[in-house]
PDB file of N, CA, C and O in Angstrom:
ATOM      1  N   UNK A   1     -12.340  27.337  12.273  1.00  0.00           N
ATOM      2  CA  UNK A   1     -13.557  27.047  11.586  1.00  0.00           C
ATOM      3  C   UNK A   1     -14.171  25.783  12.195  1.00  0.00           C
ATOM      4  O   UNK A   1     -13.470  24.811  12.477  1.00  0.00           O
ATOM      5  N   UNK A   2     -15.199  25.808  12.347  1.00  0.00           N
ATOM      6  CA  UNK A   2     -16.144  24.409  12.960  1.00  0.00           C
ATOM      7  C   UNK A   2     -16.736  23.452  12.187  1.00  0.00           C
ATOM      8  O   UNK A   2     -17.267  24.085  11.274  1.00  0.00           O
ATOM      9  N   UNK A   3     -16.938  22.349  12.038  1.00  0.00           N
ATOM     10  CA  UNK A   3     -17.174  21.671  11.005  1.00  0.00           C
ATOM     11  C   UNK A   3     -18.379  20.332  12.039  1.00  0.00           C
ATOM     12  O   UNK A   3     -18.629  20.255  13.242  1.00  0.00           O
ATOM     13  N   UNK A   4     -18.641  19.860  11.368  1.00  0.00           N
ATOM     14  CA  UNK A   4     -19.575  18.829  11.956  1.00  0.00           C
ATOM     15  C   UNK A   4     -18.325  17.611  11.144  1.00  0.00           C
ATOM     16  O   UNK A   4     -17.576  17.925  10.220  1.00  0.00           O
ATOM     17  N   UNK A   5     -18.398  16.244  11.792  1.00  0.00           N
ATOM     18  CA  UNK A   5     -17.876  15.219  11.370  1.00  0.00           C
ATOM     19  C   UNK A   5     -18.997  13.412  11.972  1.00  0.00           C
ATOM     20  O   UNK A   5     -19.951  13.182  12.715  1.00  0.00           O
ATOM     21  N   UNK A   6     -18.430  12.913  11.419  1.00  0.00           N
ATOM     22  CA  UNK A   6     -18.985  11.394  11.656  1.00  0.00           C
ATOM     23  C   UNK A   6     -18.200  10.615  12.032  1.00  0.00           C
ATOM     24  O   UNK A   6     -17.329  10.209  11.263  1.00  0.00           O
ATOM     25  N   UNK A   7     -18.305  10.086  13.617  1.00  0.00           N
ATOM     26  CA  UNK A   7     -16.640   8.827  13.698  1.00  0.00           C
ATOM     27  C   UNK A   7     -17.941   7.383  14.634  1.00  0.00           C
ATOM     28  O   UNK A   7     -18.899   7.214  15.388  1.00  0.00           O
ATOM     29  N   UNK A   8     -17.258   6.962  14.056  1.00  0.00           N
ATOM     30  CA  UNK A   8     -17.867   5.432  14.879  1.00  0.00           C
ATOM     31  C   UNK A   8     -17.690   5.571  16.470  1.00  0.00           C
ATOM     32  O   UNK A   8     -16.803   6.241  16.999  1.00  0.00           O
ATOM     33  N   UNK A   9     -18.536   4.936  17.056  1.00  0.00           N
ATOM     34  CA  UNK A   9     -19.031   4.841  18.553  1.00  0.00           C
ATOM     35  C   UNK A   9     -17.486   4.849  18.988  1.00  0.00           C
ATOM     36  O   UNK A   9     -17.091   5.743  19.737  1.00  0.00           O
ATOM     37  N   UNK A  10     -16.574   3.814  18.500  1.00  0.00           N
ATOM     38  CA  UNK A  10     -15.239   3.497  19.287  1.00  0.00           C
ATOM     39  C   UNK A  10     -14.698   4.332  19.250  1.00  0.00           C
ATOM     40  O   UNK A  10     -14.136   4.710  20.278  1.00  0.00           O
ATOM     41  N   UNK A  11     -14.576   5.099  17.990  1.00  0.00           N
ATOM     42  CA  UNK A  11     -13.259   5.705  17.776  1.00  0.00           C
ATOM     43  C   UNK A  11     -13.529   7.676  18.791  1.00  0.00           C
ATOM     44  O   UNK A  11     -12.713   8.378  19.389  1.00  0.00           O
ATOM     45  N   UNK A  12     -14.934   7.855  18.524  1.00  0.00           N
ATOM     46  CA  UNK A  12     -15.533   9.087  19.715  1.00  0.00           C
ATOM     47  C   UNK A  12     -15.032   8.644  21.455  1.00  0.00           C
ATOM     48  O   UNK A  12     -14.416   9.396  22.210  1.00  0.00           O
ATOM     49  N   UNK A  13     -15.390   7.564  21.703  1.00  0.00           N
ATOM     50  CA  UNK A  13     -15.400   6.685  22.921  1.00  0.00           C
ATOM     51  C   UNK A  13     -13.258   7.479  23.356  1.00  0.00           C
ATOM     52  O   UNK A  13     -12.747   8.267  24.151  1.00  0.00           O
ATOM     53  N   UNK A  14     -12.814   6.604  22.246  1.00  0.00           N
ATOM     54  CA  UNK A  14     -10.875   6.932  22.147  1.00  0.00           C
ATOM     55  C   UNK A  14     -10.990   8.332  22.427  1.00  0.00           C
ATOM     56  O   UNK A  14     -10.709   8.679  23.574  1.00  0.00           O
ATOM     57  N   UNK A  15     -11.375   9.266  21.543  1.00  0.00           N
ATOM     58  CA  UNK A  15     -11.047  10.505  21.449  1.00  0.00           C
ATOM     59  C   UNK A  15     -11.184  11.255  22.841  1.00  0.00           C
ATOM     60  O   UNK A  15     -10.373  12.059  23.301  1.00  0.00           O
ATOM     61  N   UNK A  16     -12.662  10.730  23.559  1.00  0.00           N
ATOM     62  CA  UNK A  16     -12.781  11.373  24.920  1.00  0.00           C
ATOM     63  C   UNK A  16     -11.459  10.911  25.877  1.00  0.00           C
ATOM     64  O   UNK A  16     -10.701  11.653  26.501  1.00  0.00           O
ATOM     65  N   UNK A  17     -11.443   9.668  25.796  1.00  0.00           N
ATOM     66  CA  UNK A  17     -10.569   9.449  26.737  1.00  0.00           C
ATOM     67  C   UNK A  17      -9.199  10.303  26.617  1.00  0.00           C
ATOM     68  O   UNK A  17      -8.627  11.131  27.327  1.00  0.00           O
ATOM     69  N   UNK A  18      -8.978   9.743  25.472  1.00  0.00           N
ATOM     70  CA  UNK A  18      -7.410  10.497  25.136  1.00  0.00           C
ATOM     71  C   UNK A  18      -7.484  12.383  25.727  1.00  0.00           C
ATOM     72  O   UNK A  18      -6.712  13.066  26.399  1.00  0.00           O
ATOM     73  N   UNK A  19      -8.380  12.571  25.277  1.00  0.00           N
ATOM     74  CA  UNK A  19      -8.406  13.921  25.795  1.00  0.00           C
ATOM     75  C   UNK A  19      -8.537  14.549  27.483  1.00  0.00           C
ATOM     76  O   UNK A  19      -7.924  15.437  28.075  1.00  0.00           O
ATOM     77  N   UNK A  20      -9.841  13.442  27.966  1.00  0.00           N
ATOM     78  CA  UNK A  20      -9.539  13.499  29.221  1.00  0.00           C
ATOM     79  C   UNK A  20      -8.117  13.177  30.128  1.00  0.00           C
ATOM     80  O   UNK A  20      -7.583  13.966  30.908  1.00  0.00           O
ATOM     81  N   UNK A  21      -7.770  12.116  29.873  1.00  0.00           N
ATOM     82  CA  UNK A  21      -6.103  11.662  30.368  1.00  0.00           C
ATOM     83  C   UNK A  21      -5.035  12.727  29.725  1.00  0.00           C
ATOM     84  O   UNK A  21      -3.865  12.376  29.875  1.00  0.00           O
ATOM     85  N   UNK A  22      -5.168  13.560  29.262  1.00  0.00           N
ATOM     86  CA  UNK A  22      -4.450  14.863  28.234  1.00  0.00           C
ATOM     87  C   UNK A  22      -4.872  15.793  28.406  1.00  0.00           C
ATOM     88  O   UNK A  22      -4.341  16.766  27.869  1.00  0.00           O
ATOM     89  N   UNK A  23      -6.195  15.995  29.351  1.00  0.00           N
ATOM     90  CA  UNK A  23      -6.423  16.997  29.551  1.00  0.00           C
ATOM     91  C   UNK A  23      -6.495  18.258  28.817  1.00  0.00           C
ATOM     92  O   UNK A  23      -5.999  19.311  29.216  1.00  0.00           O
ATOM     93  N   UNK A  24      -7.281  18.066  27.479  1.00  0.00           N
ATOM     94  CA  UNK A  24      -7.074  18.843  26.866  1.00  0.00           C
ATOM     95  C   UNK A  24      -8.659  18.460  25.754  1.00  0.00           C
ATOM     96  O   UNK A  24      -9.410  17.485  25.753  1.00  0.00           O
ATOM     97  N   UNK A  25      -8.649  19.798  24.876  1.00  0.00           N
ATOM     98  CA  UNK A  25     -10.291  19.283  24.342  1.00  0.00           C
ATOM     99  C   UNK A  25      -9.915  18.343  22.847  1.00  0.00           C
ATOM    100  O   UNK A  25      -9.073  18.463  21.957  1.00  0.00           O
ATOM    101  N   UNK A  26     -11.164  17.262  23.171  1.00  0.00           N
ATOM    102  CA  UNK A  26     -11.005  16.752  22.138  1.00  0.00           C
ATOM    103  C   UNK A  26     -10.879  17.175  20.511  1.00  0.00           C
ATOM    104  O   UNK A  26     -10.345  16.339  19.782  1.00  0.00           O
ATOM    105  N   UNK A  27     -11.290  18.282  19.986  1.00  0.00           N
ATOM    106  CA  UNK A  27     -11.265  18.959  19.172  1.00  0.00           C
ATOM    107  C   UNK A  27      -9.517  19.332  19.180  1.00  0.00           C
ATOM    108  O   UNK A  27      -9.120  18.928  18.088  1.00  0.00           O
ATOM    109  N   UNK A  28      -8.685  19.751  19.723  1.00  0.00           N
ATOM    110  CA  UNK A  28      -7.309  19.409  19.518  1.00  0.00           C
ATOM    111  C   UNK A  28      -6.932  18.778  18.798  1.00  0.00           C
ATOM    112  O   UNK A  28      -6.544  19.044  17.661  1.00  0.00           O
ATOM    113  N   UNK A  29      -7.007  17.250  19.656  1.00  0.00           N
ATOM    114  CA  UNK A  29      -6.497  15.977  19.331  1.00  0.00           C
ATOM    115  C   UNK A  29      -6.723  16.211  17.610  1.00  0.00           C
ATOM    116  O   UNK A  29      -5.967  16.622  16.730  1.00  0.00           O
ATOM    117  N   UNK A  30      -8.150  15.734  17.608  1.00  0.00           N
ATOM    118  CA  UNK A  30      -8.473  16.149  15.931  1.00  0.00           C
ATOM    119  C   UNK A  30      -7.827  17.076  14.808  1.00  0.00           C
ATOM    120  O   UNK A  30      -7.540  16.970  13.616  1.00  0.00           O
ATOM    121  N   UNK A  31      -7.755  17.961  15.729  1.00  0.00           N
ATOM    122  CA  UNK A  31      -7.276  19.015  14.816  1.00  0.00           C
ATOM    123  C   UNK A  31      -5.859  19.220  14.717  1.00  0.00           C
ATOM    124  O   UNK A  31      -5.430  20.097  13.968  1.00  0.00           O
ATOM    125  N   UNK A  32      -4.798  18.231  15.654  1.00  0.00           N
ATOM    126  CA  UNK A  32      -3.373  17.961  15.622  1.00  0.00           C
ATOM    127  C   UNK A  32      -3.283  16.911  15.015  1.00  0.00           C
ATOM    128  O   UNK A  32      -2.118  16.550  14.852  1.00  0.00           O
ATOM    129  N   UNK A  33      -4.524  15.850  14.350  1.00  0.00           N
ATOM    130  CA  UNK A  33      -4.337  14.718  13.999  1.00  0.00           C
ATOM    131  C   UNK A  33      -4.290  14.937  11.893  1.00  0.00           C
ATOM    132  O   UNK A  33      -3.675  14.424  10.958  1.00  0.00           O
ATOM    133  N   UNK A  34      -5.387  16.041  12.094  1.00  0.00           N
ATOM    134  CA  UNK A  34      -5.854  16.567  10.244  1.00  0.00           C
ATOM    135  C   UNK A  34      -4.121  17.478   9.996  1.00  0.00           C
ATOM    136  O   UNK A  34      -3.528  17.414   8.919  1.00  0.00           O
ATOM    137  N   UNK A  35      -3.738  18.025  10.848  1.00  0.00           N
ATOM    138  CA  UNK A  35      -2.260  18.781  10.593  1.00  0.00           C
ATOM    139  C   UNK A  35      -1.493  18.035  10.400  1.00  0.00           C
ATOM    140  O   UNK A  35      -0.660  18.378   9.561  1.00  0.00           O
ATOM    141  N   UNK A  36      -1.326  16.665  11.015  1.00  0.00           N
ATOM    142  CA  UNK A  36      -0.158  15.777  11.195  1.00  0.00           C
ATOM    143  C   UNK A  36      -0.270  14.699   9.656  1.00  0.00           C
ATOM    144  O   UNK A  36       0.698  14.265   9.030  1.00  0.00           O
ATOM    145  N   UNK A  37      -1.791  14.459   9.324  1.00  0.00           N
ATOM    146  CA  UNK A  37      -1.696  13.984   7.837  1.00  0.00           C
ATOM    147  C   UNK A  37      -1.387  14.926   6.595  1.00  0.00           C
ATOM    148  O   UNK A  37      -0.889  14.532   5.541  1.00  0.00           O
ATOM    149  N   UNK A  38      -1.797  16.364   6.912  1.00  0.00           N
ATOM    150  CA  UNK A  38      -1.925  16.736   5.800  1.00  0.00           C
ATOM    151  C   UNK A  38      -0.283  17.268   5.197  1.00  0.00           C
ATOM    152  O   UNK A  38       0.036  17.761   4.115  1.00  0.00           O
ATOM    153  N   UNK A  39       0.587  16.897   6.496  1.00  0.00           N
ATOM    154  CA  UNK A  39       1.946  17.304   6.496  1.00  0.00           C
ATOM    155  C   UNK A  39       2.557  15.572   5.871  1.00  0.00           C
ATOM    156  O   UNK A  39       3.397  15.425   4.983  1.00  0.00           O
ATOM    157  N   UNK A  40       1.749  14.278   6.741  1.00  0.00           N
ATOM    158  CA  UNK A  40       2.230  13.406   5.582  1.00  0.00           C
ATOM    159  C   UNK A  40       2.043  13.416   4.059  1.00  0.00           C
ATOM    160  O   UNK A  40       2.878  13.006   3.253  1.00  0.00           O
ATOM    161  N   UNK A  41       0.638  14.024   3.718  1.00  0.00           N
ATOM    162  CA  UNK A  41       0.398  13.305   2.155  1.00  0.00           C
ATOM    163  C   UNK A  41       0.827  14.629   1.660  1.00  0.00           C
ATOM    164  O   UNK A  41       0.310  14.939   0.587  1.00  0.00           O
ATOM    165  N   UNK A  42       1.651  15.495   2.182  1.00  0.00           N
ATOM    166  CA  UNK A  42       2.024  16.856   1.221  1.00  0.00           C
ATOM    167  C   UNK A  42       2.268  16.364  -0.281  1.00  0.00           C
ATOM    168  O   UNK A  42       1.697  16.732  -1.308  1.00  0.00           O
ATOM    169  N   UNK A  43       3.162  15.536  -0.126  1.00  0.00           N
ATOM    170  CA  UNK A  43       3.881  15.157  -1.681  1.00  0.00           C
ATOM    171  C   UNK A  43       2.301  14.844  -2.779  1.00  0.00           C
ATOM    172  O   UNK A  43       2.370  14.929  -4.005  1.00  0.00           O
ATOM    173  N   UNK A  44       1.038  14.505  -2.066  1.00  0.00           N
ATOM    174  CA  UNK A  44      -0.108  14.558  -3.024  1.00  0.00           C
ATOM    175  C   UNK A  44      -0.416  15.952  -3.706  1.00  0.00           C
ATOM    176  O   UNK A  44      -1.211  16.149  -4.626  1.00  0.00           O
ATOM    177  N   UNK A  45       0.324  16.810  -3.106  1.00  0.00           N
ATOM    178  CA  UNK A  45      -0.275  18.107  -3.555  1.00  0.00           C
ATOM    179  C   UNK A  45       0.863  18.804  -4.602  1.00  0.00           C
ATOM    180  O   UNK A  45       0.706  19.830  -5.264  1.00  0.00           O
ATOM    181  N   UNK A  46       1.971  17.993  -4.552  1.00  0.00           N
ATOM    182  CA  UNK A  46       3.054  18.446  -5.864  1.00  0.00           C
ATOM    183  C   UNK A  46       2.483  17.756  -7.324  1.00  0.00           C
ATOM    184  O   UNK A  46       1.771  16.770  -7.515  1.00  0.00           O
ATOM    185  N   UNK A  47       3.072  18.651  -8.192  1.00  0.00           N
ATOM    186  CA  UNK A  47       3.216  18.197  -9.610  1.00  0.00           C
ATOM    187  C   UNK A  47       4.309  17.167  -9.944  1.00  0.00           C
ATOM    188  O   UNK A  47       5.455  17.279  -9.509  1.00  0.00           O
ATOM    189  N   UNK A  48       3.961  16.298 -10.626  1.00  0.00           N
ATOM    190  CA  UNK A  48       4.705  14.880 -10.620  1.00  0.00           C
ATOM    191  C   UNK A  48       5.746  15.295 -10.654  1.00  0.00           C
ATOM    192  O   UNK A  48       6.613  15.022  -9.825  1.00  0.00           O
ATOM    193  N   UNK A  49       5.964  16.425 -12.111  1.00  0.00           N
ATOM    194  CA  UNK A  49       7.146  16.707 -12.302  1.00  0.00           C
ATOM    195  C   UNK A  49       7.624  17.562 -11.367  1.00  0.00           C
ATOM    196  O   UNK A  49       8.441  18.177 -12.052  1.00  0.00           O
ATOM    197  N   UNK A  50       7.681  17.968 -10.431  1.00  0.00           N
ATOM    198  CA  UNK A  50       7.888  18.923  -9.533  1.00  0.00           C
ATOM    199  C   UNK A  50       8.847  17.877  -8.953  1.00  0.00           C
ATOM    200  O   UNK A  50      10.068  18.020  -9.024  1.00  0.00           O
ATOM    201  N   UNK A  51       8.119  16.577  -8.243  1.00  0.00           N
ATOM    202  CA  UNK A  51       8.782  15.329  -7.831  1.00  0.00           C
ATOM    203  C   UNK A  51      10.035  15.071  -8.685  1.00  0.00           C
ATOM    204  O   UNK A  51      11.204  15.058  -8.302  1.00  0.00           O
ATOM    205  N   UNK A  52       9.605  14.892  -9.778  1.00  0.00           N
ATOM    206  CA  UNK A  52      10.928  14.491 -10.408  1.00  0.00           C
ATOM    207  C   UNK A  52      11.967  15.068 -10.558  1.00  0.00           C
ATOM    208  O   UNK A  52      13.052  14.488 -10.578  1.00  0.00           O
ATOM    209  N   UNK A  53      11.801  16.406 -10.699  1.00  0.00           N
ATOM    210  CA  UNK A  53      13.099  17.219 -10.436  1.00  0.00           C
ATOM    211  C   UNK A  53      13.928  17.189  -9.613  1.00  0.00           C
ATOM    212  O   UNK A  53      15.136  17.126  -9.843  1.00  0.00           O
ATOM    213  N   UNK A  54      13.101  17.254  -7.888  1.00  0.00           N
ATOM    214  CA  UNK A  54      13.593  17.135  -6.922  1.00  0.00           C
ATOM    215  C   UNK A  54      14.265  15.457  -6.053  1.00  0.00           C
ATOM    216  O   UNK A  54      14.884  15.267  -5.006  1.00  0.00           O
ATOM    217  N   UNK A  55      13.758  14.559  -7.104  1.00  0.00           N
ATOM    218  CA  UNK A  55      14.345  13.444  -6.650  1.00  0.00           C
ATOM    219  C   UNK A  55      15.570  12.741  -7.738  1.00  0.00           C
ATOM    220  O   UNK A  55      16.136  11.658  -7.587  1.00  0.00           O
ATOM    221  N   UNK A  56      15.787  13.902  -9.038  1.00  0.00           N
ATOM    222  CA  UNK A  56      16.552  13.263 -10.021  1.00  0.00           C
ATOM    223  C   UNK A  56      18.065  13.446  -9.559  1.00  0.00           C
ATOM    224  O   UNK A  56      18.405  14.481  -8.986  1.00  0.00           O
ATOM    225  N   UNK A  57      18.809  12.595  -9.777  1.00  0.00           N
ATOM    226  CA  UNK A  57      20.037  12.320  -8.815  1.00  0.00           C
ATOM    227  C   UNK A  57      20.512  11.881  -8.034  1.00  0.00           C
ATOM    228  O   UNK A  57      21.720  11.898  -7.794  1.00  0.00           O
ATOM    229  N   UNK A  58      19.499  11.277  -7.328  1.00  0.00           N
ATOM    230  CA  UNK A  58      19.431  10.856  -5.693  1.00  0.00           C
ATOM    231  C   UNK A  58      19.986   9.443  -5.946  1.00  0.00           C
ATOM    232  O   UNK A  58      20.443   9.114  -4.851  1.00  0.00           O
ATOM    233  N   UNK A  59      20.162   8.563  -6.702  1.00  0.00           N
ATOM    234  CA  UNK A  59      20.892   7.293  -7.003  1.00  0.00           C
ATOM    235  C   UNK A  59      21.773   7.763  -7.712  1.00  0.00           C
ATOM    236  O   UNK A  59      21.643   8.232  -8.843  1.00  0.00           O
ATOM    237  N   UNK A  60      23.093   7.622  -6.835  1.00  0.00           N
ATOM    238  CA  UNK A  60      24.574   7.987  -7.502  1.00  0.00           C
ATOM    239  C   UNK A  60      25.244   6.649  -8.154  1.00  0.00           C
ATOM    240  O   UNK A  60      26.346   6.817  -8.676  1.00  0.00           O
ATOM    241  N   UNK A  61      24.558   5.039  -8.181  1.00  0.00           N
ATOM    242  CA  UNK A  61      25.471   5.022  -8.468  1.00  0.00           C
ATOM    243  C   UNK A  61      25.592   4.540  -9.913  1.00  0.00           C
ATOM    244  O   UNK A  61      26.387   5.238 -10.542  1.00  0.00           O
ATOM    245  N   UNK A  62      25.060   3.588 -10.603  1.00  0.00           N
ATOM    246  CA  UNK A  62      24.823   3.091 -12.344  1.00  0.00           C
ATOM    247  C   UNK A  62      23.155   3.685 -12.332  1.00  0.00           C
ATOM    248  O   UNK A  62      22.296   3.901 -11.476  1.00  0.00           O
ATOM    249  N   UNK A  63      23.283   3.798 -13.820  1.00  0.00           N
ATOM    250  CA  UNK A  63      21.285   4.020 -13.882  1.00  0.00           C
ATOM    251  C   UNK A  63      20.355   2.764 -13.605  1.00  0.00           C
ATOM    252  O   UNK A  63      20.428   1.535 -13.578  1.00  0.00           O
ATOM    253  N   UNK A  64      19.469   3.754 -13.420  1.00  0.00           N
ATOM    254  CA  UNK A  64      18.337   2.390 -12.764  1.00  0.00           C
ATOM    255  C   UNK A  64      17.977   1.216 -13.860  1.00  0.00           C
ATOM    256  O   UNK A  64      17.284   0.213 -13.687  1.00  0.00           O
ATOM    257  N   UNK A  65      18.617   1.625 -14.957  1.00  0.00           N
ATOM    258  CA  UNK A  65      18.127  -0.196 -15.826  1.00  0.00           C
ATOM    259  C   UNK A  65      19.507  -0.743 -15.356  1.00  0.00           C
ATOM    260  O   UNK A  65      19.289  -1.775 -14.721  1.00  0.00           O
ATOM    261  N   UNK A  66      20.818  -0.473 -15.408  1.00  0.00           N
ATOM    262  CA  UNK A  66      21.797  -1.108 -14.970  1.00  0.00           C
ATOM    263  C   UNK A  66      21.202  -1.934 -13.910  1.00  0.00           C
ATOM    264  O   UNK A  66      20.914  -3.093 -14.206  1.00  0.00           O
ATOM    265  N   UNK A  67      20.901  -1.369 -12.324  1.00  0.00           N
ATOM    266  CA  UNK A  67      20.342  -1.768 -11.043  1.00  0.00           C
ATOM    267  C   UNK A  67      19.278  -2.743 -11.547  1.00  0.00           C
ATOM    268  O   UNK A  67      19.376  -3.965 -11.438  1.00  0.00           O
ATOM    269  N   UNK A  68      18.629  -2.334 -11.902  1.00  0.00           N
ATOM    270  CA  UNK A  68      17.466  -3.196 -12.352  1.00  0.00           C
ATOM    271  C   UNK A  68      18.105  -4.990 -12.659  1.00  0.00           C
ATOM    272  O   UNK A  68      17.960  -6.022 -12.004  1.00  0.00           O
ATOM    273  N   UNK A  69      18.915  -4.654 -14.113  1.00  0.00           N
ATOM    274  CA  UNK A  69      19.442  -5.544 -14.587  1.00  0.00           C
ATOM    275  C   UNK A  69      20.328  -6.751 -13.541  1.00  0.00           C
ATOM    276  O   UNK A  69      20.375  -7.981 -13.511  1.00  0.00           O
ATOM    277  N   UNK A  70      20.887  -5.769 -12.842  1.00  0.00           N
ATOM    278  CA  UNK A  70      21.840  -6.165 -11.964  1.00  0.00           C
ATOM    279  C   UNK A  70      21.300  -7.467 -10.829  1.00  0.00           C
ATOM    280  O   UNK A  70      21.770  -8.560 -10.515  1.00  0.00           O
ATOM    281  N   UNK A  71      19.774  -6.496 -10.340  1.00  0.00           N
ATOM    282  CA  UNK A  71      19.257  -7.400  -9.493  1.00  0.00           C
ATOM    283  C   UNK A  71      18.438  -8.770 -10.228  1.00  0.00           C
ATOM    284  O   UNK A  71      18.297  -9.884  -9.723  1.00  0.00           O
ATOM    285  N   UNK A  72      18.081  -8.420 -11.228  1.00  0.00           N
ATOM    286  CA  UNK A  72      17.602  -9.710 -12.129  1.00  0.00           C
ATOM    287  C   UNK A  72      18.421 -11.183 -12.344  1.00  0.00           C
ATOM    288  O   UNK A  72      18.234 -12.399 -12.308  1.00  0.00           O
ATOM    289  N   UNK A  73      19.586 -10.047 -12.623  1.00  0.00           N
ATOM    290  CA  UNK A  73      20.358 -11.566 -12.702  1.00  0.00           C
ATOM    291  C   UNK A  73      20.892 -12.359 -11.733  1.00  0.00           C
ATOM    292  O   UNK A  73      21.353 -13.496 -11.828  1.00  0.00           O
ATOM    293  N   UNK A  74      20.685 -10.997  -9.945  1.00  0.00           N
ATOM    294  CA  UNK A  74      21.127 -12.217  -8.979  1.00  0.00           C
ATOM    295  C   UNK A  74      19.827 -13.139  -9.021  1.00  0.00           C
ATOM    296  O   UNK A  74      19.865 -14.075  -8.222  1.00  0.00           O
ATOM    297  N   UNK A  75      18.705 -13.041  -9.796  1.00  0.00           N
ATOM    298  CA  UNK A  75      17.479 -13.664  -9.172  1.00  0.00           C
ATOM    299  C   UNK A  75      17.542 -15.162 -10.065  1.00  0.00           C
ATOM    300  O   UNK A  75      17.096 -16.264  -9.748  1.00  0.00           O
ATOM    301  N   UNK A  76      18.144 -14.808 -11.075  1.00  0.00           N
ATOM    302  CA  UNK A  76      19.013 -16.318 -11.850  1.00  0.00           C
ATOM    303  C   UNK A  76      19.620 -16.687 -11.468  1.00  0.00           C
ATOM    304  O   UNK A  76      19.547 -17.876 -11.157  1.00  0.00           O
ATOM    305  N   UNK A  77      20.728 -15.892 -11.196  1.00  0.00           N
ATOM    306  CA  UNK A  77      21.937 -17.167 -10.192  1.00  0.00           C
ATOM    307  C   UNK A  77      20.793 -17.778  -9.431  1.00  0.00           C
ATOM    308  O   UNK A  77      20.663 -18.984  -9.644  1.00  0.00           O
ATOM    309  N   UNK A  78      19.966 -17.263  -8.630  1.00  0.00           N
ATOM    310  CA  UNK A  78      19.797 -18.315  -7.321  1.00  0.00           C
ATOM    311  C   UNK A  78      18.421 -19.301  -7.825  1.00  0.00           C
ATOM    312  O   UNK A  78      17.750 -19.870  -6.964  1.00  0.00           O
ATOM    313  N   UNK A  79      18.145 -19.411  -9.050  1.00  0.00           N
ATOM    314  CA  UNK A  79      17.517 -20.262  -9.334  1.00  0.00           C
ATOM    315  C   UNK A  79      17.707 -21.708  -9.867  1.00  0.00           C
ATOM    316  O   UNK A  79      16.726 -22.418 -10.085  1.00  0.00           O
TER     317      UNK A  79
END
């Protein structure tokens, strides 16, 4: 699909180059760059609780107010 976009003088200026030295069309680059975020911010597209399910357990070792607690009070000792 083709889309029209808006990038500042520099960042068009980058894109040619990169593509020329890569030999390859700039529209790539772009379009390996929108794949490569949309694979970072995946976790925006879960249900919180979806998250939580899948991360409940993952600290084996006291519960997190223990930890919590734990680190508080080294923050007294060293005061």
């Amino acid at each position: 699909m083709r889309t029209i976009i808006t990038l500042a003088p520099e960042d068009k200026a980058w894109l040619d180059r990169v593509a020329r030295q890569r030999h390859v069309p700039m529209t790539r680059i772009v379009a390996q760059a929108v794949k490569e975020l949309r694979r970072e911010w995946s976790f925006l597209d879960q249900d919180f609780d979806q998250i939580l399910d899948e991360t409940r357990g993952i600290w084996k070792r006291a519960g997190g107010l223990t930890y919590q607690r734990m680190r508080r009070a080294e923050w007294d000792r060293r005061q």
